[in-house]
C-alpha positions in Angstrom: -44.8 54.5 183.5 -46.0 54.0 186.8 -43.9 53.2 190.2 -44.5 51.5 192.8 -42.2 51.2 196.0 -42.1 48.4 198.8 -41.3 49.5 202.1 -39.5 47.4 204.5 -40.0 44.4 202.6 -37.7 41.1 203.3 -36.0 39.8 200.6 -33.3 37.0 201.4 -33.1 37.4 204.6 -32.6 41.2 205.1 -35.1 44.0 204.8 -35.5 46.2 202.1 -37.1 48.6 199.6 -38.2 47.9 196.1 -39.0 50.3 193.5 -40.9 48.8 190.7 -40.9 51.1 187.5 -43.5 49.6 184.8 -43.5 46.1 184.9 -39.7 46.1 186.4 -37.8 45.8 189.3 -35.9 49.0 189.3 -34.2 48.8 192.2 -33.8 47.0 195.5 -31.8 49.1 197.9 -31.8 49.0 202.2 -33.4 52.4 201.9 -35.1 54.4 198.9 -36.2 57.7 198.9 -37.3 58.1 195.3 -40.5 59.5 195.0 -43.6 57.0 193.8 -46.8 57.1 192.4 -47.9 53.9 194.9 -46.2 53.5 198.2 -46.9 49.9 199.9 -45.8 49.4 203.6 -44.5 45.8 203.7 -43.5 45.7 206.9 -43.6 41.6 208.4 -44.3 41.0 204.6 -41.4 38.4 203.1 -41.6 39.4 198.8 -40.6 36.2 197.1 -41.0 34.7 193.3 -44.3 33.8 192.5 -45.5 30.5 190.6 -45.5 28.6 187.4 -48.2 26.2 186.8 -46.6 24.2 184.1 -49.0 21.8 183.0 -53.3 22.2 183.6 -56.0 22.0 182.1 -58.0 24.9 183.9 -61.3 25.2 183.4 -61.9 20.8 184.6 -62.5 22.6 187.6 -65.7 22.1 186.6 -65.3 18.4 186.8 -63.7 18.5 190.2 -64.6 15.3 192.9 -67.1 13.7 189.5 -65.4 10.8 190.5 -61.8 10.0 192.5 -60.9 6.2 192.3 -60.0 5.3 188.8 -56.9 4.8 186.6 -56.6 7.7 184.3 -57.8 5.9 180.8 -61.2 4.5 182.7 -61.1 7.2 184.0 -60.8 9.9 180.7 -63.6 7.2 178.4 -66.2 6.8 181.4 -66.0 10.2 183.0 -64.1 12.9 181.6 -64.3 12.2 177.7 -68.4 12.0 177.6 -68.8 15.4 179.9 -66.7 17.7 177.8 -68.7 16.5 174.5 -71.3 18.8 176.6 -68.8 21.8 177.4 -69.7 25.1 176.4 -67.7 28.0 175.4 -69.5 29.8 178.0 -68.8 26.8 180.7 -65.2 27.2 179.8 -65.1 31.3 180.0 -66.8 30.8 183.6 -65.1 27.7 185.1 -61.4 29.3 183.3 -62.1 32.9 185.8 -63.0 30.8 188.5 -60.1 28.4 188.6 -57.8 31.8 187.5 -59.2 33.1 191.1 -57.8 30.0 192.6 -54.6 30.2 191.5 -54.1 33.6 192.0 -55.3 32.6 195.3 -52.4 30.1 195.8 -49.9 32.7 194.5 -49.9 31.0 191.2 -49.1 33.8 187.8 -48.8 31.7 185.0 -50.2 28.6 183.9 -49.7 26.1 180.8 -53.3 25.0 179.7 -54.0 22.6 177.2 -58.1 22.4 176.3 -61.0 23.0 174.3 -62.4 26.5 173.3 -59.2 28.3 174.0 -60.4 31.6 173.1 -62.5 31.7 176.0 -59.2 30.6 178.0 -57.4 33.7 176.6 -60.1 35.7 176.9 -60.7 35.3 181.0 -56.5 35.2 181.0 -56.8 38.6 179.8 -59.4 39.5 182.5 -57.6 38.4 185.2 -54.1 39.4 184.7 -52.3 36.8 184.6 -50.1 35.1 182.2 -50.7 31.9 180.1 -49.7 29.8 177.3 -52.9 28.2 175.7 -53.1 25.5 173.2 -56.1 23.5 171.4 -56.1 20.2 172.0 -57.8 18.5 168.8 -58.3 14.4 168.8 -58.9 11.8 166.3 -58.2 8.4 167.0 -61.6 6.9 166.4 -62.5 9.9 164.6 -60.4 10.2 161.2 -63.2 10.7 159.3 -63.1 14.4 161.0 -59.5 14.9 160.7 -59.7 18.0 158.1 -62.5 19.5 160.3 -60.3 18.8 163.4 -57.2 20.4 161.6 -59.0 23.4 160.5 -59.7 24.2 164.1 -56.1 24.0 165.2 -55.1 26.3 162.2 -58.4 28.7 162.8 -56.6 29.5 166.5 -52.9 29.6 165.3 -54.9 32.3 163.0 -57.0 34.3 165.8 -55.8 37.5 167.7 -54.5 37.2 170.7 -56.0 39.5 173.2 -52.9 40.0 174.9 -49.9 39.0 173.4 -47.8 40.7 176.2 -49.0 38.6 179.1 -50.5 35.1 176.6 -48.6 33.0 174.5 -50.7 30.7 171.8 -48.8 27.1 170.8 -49.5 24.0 169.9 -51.2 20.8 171.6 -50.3 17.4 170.9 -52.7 15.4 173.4 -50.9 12.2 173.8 -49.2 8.9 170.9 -52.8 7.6 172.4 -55.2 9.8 171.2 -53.3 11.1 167.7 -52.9 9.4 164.4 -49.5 10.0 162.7 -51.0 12.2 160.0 -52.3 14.6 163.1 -48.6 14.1 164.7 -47.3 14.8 161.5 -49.5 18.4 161.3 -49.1 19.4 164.7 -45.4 19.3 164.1 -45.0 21.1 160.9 -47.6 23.8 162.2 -45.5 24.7 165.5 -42.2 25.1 163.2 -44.0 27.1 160.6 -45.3 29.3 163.0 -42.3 28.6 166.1 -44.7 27.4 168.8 -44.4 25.7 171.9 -45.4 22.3 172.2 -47.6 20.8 174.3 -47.7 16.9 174.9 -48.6 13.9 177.4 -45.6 11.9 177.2 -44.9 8.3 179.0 -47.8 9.2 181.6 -49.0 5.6 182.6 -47.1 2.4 182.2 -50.5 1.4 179.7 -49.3 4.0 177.3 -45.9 3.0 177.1 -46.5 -0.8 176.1 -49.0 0.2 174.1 -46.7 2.5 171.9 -44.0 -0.2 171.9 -46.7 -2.8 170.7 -47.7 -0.4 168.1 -44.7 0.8 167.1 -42.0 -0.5 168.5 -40.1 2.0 170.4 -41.0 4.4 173.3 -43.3 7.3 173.6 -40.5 9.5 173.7 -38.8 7.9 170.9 -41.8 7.9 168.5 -42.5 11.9 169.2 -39.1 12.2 168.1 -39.5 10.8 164.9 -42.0 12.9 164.0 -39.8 16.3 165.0 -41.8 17.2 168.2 -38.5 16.8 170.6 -37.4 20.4 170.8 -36.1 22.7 172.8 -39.8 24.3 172.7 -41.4 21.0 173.7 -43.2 20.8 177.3 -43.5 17.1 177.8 -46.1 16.7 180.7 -45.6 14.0 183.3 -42.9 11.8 182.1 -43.6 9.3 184.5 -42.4 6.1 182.9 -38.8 6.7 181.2 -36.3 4.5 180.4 -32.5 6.0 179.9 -32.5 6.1 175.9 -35.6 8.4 176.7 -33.9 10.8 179.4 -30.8 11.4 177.1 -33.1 12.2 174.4 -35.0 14.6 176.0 -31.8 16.2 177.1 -30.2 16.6 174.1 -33.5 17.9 172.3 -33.8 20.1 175.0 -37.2 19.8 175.9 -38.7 20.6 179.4 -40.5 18.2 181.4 -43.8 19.3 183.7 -43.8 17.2 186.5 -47.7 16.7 187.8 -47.1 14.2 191.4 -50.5 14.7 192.4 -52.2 13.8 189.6 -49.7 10.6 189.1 -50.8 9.5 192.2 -54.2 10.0 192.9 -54.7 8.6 188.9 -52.5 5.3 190.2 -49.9 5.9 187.0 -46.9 6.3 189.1 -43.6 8.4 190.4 -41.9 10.1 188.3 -37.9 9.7 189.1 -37.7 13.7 190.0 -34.2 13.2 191.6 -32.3 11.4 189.1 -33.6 14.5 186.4 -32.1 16.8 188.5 -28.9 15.5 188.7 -28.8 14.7 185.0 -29.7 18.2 184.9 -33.0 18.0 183.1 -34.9 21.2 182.7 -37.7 19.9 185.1 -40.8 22.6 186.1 -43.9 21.4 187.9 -47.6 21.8 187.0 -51.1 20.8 188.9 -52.6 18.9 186.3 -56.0 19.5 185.9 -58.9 20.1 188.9 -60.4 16.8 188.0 -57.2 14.8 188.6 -56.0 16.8 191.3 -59.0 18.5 193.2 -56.6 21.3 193.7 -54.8 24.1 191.7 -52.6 25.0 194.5 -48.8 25.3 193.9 -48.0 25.0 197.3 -49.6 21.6 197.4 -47.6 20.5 194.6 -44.3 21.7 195.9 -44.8 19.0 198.8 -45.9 16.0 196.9 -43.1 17.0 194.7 -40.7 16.7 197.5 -42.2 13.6 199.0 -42.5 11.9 195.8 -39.0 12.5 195.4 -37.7 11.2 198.7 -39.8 8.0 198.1 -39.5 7.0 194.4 -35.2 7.4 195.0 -35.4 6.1 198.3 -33.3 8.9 198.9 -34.4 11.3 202.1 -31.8 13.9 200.5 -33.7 13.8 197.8 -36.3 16.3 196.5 -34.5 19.4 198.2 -36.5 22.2 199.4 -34.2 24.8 197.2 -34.9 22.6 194.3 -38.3 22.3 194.8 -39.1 25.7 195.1 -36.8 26.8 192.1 -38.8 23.8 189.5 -42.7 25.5 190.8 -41.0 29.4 190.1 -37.6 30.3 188.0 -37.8 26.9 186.3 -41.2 27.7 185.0 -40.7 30.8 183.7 -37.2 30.4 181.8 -39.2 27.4 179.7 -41.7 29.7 178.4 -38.9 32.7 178.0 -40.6 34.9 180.4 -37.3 36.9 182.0 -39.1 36.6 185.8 -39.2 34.1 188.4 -36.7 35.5 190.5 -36.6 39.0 192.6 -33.7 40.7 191.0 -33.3 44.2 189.6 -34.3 44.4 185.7 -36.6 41.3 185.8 -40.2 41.4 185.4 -41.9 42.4 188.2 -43.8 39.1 189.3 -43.9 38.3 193.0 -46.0 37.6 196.3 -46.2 38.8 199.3 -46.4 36.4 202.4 -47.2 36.9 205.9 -43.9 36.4 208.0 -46.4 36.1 211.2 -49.0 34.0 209.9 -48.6 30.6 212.2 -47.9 28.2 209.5 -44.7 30.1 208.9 -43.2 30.4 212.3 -41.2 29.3 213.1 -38.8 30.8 210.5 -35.3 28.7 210.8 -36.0 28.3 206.6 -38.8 30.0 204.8 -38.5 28.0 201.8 -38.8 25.1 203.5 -41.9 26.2 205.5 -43.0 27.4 202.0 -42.6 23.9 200.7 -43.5 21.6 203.9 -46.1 23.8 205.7 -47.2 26.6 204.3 -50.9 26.9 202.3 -52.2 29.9 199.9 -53.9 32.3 202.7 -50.0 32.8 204.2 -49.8 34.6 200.8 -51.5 37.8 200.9 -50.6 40.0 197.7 -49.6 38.8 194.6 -48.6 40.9 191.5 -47.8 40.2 187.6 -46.2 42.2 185.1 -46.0 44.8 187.2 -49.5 45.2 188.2 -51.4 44.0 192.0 -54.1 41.1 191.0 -54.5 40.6 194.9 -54.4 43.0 197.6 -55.3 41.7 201.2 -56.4 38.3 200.1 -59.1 40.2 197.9 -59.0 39.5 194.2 -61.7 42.0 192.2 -65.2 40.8 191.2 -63.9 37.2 193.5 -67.9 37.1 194.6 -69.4 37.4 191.2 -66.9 34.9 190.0 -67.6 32.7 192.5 -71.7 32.7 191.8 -71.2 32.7 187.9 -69.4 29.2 188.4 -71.5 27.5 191.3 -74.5 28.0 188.3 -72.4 26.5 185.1 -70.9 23.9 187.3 -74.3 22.7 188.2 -75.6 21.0 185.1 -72.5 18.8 185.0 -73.1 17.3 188.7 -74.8 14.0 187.4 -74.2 13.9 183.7 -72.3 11.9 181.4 
């Protein structure tokens, strides 16, 4: 196996070395003089966990700034739904590597993505070295007349090979109680405990969905996932905006883990999510992006300080949203949900972790690096990041970043003024 040794890098406060032996942290020592096959001088270099995007839908980077001031569900039937009739596999290889770039950009390892042609997902995962959980996200409210088609596309990708089972997890996508008949609920739920998936579902997202289900059928979104066995303790419920308490103690004792999305919530007008009060009920809370469309960003860092603020003003708390807390939800949080043992720098765990400029100006000065990495900080103070062991960005410089970059200005073209 290949090792690889830090030099003089800080971790917690002190400086250190790190030997990295396969996709481990071996050992982190004040000095190690254990021959490597890669030596890295990380001298002013501060090695911390990387991030966790728990909840995206990757390649809508194609549909980034298509429009910016409308409620999510005029929003998903006037602009969104009509333009990914048009989507390609091809589009979604393409705009998938580019928005992969990004986040490895932003220091991001991981991501949660819930879309169409999920091959191609895996397949530019694979490419990139980074880690993901992929799921197909089949419809058919106003379109149960397809629902065998639609079901034999979920079970043809529970049935494909995964090109990298080491680094990609496949699972299961329920879209939303808005966009899935009871017969599809009912499927998606016996397929991910045949097969023990994750799940993947919108939950209690705007205060429209929530009436809605309790018109329909008389109890919360939370509650009416439940019935149908979805609530486990392999359930990601995204957003989670609109709770009631019946719905918090539910999702605690199921176990599931909530991906908080504050940008999104905001700039789509469907609300705060009450971050604080999780976190002292002890919730397993991570935090994801959203989408490109909903956020115009993939950045993590971003997130991390929208996180915070919403915190502070949806408690009306300004202890609220702590920095530590903030930082552990976007990193360690995300990882133990999906059982990947990383997310923190410790000897034994999976070697996944940045490196960050300790003289870059945005993080001086440095009274409390997590909180400049939270308040102030953006993704070109990060300038290596490594998964599984292995460098996907040296020096800012990600490989074939140009070519990536060219490939997506041409597929993202043809969607500029259609719908």
């Amino acid at each position: 196996m290949k090792t690889t040794l830090l030099k003089n890098v800080l971790h917690n406060g002190n400086q250190v070395d790190i030997l990295i032996q396969g996709n481990k942290f071996l050992k982190i020592e004040p000095k190690i003089t254990d021959k490597a096959d890669e030596v890295i001088e990380a001298k002013g270099k501060a090695i911390l966990p990387p991030f966790y995007n728990c909840h995206t839908h990757i390649s809508m980077t194609i549909l980034k700034g298509i429009t910016d001031e409308k409620e999510l569900h005029e929003w998903l039937k006037e602009d969104i739904w009509p333009r990914e009739a048009k989507m390609t596999p091809d589009d979604i290889y393409k705009a998938s590597k580019f928005a992969i770039l990004e986040m490895i950009k932003g220091g991001t390892v991981f991501c949660n993505d819930m879309y169409f042609y999920p091959e191609e997902t895996m397949k530019a995962l694979n490419e990139m070295g980074i880690r993901g959980f992929v799921s197909l996200p089949e419809m058919d409210i106003n379109s149960e007349d397809k629902l065998e088609e639609k079901k034999k596309k979920v079970q043809d990708f529970i049935n494909c090979e995964n090109p990298n089972p080491n680094r990609i997890i496949k699972g299961i996508s329920c879209h939303s109680v808005y966009t899935l008949s009871d017969n599809f609920l009912k499927f998606y739920s016996e397929k991910a405990k045949a097969y023990n998936m994750f799940l993947h579902i919108h939950a209690c997202e705007t205060q429209f969905e929530v009436t809605e289900c309790n018109e329909k059928h008389k109890c919360s979104p939370i509650k009416y996932l439940d019935s149908f066995g979805l609530l486990t303790d392999r359930t990601i419920l995204a957003h989670c905006v609109h709770l009631t308490q019946e719905d918090i103690d539910l999702i605690l004792q199921r176990g599931c883990k909530i991906a908080h999305c504050p940008t999104s919530n905001f700039k789509l007008k469907s609300g705060m999510m009450p971050f604080q009060e999780l976190i002292d009920k002890k919730v397993h809370v991570t935090l994801g992006t959203d989408g490109s469309a909903s956020n115009n960003s993939l950045s993590m860092l971003e997130e991390m300080k929208i996180c915070a603020l919403n915190a502070k003003m949806q408690s009306g708390r300004a202890d609220a949203g702590k920095v530590d807390d903030i930082f552990k939800v976007a990193t360690l949080n995300g990882a133990k949900a999906f059982n990947i043992d990383a997310g923190e720098i410790k000897e034994n765990k999976i070697a996944d972790f940045i490196l960050v400029d300790m003289n870059h100006y945005l993080l001086l000065p440095n009274h409390n690096l997590i909180s400049n990495l939270v308040y102030s900080a953006q993704n070109d103070c990060i300038t290596d990041v490594f998964c599984d062991g292995v460098q996907i960005m040296k020096d800012r410089k990600v490989k074939d970043e140009e070519k990536i970059i060219e490939e997506f200005r041409k597929v993202s073209e043809k969607f500029k003024n259609s719908n």
